[in-house]
N, C-alpha and C positions, 0 to 999 in steps of 0.2 A: 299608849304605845305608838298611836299612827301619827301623834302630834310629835312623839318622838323624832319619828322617822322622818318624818316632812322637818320637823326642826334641821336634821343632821343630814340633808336628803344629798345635798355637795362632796360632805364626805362619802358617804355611800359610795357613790357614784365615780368615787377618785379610787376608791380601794377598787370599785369591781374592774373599773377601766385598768389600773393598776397590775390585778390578775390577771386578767386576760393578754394586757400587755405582757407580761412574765412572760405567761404562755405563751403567745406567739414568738417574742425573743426568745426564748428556749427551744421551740419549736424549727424555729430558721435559722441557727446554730444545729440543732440536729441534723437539716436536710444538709448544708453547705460544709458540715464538720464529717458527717457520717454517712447519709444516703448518697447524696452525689458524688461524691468521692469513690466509695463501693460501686456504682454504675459505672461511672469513670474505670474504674482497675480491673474490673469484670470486660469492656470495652479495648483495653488496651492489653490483656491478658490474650484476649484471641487475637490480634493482630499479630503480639507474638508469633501465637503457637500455627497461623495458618499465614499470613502474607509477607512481615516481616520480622523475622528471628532477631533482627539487630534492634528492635524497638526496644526504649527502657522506659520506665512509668517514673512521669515527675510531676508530683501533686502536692498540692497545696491545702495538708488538712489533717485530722488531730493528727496525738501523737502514733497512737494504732494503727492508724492510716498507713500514714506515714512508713511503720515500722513492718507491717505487709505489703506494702509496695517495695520496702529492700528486700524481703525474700523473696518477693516475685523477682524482684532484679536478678538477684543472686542466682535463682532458679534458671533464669531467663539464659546468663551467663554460661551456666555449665551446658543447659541443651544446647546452645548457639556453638561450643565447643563441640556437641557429639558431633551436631549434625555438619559442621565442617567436617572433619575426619570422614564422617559419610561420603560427602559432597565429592572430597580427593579420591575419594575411590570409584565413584561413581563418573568422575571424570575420567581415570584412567579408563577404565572399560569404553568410555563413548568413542574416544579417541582413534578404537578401530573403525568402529561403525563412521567418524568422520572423514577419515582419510576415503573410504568407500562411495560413503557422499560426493566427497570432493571429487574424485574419479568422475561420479557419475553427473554432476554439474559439468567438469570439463567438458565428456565427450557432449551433453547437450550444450552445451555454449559453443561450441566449434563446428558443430554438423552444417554440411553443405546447403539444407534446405531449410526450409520454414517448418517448423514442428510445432504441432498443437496436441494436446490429449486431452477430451472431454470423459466428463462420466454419462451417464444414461439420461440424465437431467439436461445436460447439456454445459452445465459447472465446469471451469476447465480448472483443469487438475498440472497440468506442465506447458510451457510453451518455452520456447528458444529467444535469444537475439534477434536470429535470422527470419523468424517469423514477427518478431514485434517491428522489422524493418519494414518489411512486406509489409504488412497490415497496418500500421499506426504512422504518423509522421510527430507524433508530440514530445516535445523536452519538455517535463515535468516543472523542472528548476533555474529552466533557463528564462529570466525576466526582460529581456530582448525583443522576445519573437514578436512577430505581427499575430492578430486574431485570424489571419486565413489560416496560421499554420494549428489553429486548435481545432477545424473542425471535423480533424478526422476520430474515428474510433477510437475506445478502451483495450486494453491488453491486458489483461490482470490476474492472477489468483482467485477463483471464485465467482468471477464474471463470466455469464455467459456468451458460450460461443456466437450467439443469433446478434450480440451488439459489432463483431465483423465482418462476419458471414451472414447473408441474407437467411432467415430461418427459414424461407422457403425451400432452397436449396438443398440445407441441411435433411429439413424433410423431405424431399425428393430421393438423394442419395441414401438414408436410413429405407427408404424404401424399396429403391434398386438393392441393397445389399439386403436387406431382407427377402426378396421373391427368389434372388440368386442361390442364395442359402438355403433354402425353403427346396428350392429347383438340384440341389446339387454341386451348384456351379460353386470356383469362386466367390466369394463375398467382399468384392470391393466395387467403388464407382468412383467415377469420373465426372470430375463436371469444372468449367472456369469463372471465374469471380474478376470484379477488378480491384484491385490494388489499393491502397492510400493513397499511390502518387499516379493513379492513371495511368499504371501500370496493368496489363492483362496475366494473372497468376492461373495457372494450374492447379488441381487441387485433387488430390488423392486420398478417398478413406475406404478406411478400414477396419472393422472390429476388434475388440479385445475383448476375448473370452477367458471366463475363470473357470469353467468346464465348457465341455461339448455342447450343452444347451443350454447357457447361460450368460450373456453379453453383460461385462458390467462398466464397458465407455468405448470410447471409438479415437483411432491415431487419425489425424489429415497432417499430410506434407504437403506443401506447396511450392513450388520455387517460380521464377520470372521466364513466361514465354522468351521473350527475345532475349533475357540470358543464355536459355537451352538454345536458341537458333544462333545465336553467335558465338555457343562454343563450337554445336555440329559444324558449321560452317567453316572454323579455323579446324578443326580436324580432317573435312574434308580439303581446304586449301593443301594440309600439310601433305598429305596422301597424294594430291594431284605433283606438289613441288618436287615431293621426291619420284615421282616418274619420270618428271619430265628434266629434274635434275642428273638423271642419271644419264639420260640420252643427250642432254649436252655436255656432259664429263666425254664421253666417247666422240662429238663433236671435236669439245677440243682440244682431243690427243692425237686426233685424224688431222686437224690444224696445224698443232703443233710437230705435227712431223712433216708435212709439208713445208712448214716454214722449216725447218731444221736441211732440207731439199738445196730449197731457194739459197739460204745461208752458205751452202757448200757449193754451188755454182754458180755464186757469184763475193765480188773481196769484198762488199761494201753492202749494206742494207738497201735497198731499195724503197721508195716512197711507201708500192704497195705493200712492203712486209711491214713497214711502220703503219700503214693501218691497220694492219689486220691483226698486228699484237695490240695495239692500244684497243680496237673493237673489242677484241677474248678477252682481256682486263678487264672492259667495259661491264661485260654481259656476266662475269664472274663475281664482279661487284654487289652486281646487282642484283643477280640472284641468293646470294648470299644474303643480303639484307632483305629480300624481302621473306627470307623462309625464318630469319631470325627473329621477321616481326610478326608474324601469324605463328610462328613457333610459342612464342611468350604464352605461358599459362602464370596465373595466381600462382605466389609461392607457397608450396606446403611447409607449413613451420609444425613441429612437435609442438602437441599440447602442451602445456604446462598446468602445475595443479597448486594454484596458490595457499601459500601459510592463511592469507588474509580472506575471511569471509564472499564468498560471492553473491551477487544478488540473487533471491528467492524465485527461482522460475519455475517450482514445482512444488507440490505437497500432497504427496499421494494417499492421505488419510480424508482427503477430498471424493475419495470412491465411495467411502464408508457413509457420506454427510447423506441425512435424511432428504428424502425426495419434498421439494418447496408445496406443504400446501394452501389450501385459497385463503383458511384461518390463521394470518400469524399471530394474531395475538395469542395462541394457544400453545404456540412454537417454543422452545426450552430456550432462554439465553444463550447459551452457549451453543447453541446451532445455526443462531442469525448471523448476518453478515453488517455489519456496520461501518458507519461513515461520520469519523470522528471528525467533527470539524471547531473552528474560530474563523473571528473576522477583528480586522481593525480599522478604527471609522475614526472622520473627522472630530469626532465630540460623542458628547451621551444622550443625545434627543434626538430617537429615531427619525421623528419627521423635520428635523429640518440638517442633521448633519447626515453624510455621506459615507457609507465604506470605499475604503480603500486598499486593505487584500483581503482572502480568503484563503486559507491554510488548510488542509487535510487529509487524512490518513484513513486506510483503510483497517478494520478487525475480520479476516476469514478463519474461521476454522479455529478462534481462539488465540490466534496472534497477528499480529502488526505486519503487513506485508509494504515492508521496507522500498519494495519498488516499484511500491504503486504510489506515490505520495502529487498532491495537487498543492501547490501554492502560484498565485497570480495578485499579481500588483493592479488595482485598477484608477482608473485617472477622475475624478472625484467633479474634475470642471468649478470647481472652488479653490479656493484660498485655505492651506490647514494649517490653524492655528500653532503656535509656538508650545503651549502647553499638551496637545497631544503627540505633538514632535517630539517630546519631552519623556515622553511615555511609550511610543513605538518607533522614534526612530528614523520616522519614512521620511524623507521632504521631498518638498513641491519637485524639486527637477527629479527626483526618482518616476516621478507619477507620470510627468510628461510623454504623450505617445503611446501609453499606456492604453489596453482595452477599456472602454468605458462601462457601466454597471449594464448596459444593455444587450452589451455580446459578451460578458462575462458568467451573466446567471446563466442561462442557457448553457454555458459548456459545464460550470458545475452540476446544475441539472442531471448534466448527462454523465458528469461522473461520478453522481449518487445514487443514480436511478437502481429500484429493488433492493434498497438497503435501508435501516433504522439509521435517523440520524441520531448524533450523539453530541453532545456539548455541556461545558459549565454553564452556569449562569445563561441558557440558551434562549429564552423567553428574548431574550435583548438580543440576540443575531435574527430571531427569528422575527421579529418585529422588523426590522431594519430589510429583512427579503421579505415579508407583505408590505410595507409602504412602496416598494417599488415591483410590484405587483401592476399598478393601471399601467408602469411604464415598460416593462420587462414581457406582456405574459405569463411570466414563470408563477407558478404556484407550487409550493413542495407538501404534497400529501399525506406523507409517509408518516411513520409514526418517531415521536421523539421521545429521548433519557437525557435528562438533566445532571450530572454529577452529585450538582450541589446540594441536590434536593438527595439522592442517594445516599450522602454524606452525611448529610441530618438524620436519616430515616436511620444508616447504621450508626453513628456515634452521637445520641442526643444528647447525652452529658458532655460535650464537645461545643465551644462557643464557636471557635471559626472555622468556616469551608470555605476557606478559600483553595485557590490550587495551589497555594503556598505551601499551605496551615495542612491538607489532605497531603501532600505528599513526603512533607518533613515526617506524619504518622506513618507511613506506608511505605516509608525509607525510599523516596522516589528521587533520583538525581532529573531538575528540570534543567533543561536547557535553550536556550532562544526563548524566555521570558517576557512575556509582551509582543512576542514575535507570531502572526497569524499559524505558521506550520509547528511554531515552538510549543506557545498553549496549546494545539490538536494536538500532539506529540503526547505532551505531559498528561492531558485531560483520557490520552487514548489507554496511557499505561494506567490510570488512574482507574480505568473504568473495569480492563481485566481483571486489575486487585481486587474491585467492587464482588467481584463475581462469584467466588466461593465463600464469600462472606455475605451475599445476600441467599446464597442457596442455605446457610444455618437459617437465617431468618423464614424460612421456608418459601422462598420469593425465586421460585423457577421459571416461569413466564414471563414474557413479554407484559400479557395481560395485567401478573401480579406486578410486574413493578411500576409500571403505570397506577395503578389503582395507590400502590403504594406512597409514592411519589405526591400522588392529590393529599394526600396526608399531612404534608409539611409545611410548615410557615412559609418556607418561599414561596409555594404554589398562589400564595394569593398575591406576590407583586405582580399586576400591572405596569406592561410599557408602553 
């Protein structure tokens, strides 16, 4: 028998390799015909039914497959129908509540002074124009400016008040209106700051109470010293003109009847009554112009209350946001405040090519505050090749003049500070601000969310994450593609949609997604 075996020991060994073979080709036909496929529709079934309704499942796999993904289709179809019908009604009813909005945007976009609203945290909750004038001198989007004009403050949704206002101050005034309060008195203080522009501001707060003994933020107006002293001023001119206007009208009627005297005793004008009419002209002239020009106030125009969206300068669901504690990694997602960003660089080797913009968007409170946005061109001091021009766009004479990476980190710095950063593929932005770390000082501490790795973690039966590939699943319209503010933009919406769909996953923290995130194949590229 064992001579047998050894005789035939080739064959054996063909047949067993043979089996086994079967088996594993039947086996990877199972996973690629049947397991993956059900991961997959299971995967795309909740995008469906939680981020995007308009999603339809298109897979590549048996015939069953195949033939449950059309009734998921089909299913998909008919709710995508209810929940329209919903939607149109749902819109009507908003419709009051917008035009109220809109109201209440006007009267804050038109108000005489600088408005700010903090909550108890210090979080600002609303601020005006007329205070982001006062307080800020930056054009977000204007690619022009010189670096002097970025070194002033943030103005933002969500940011605190102590990045314009000295926090000593703040706690100063919290104090006076506290002992006042306490005392009986009014509860307001006074105190002065200066300005963006080296301007001297006024500044007046004041509590908001939701009961008798319950502060839950504080209003500060502020308007421009020497605006208030140059309007009293022209008020008082005008008050002085018409005094003394009035005492030369009686002047000269007393004139003008003398001269009317002269006229009638003699046939012919005399030298001195032609002076002394061209004089009374003179001085009537003149007064006239000058009460016309201290008379001049700003003109009051009616508000108007545009069809078309206004910029975000308030979000009163900012009272409600949890007080920041010293643990965030313990903090709920959807309470942090994030700082979605991109960069676009001379090439793909951190250490010897160069960024050349930075793009970025803010997440408070769970949505995109549209007017807070940072994009900045920076001047690379190199040559950018033709193939990356190719891909974003930028060329060399854009860049010229430009802030260079060394007074550029620093202002983004400063307009990320106490936020999570957020990016695709971020490992590679973030590599690119440590290599110029010896040159810059800047070090960004904070904690980081990768998209892409989120992407993986929820769709694994999913080959690509890209921001393409994620937002075609997620029904995301991108726009400014390759562009630093376009990927923060896409990547920011990208990241929202992330959000109730990692809360199924059980991934509510900060903590968990991070942990999570280690999890993924990307996690081990090195840059």
């Amino acid at each position: 028998m064992l001579e047998m075996v050894h005789r035939h020991m080739v064959y054996i060994v063909a047949i067993i390799a043979m089996f086994f073979g079967g088996w594993i080709v039947w086996l990877d036909a199972v996973l690629y015909t049947y397991v993956l496929p059900t991961v997959q529709i299971a995967d795309e079934t909740l995008l469906i039914l939680t981020v995007n309704p308009g999603h339809r499942i298109k897979i590549d796999a048996s015939r069953d497959m195949k033939r449950l993904a059309d009734l998921i289709n089909e299913g998909a179809d008919r709710y995508e129908a209810m929940a329209r019908s919903v939607e149109e009604r749902v819109k009507e009813a908003r419709e009051a509540l917008e035009f109220e909005r809109n109201i209440l945007a006007s009267v804050i976009e038109h108000l005489p002074e600088g408005l700010v609203i903090c909550n108890t945290a210090g979080d600002i909750v609303l601020y005006n124009q007329k205070a982001q004038r006062l307080l800020t001198v930056r054009e977000p989007l204007d690619h022009t400016r010189s670096i002097e004009s970025l070194s002033g403050p943030f103005l933002g949704l969500g940011r605190h008040i102590g990045s314009v206002i000295a926090p000593e101050k703040i706690d100063a005034a919290i104090s006076e209106i506290t002992r006042k309060w306490n005392d009986g008195k009014e509860p307001v203080a006074f105190f002065s700051i200066q300005g963006a522009a080296d301007n001297v501001l006024s500044v007046e707060m004041m509590p908001i109470l939701a009961r008798r003994d319950h502060i839950v933020g504080y209003i500060l107006t502020c308007h421009d010293v020497m605006e208030s002293v140059s309007l009293e001023a022209r008020k008082t001119a005008i008050q002085l003109f018409s005094v003394f206007r009035n005492d030369l009208d009686r002047l000269k009627t007393s004139v003008e009847a003398l001269l009317n005297v002269c006229r009638t005793a003699a046939n012919h004008k005399s030298d001195l009554v032609h002076a002394i009419e061209a004089n009374v002209s003179r001085i009537d002239g003149l007064i006239e112009s000058t009460f016309r020009e201290y008379a001049e106030f700003p003109d009051v125009c009616p508000i108007t209350l545009s069809t078309e969206s206004r910029p975000e300068f308030y979000d009163f669901d900012l009272f409600n946001r949890p007080e920041p504690g010293i643990d965030i990694g313990n903090q709920l997602l959807v309470n942090l405040v994030y700082t979605v960003f991109d960069t676009e660089t001379t090439g793909l080797n951190p250490t010897s090519d160069e960024i050349i913009s930075i793009g970025a968007v803010r997440i408070v409170n769970g949505k995109i505050v549209q007017d807070d946005l940072f994009s900045m061109l920076i001047d690379p001091k190199r040559e950018v090749s033709e193939a990356s021009i190719r891909v974003h766009g930028i060329r060399p004479e854009m860049l010229k003049g430009q802030p260079t990476i060394d007074a550029a980190l620093p202002h983004f710095q400063r307009y990320a500070e106490n936020t999570v950063l957020v990016g695709h593929n971020v490992a590679f932005d973030m590599r690119m601000f440590q290599v110029k770390e010896p040159l810059t000082g800047i070090r960004f501490t904070q904690p980081v969310l990768d998209t892409m790795f989120l992407s993986a973690i929820l769709h694994p039966a999913h080959r690509y994450h890209s921001i393409e590939a994620i937002s075609n699943r997620l029904g995301i319209c991108v726009r400014g593609r390759h562009t630093a503010l376009g990927d923060a933009m896409a990547t920011a919406e990208i990241f929202l949609k992330f959000l109730p769909l990692l809360a199924r996953m059980n991934i509510f923290t900060l903590n968990d997604a991070i942990e999570a995130s280690k999890k993924s194949d990307y996690a081990k590229v090195r840059y």
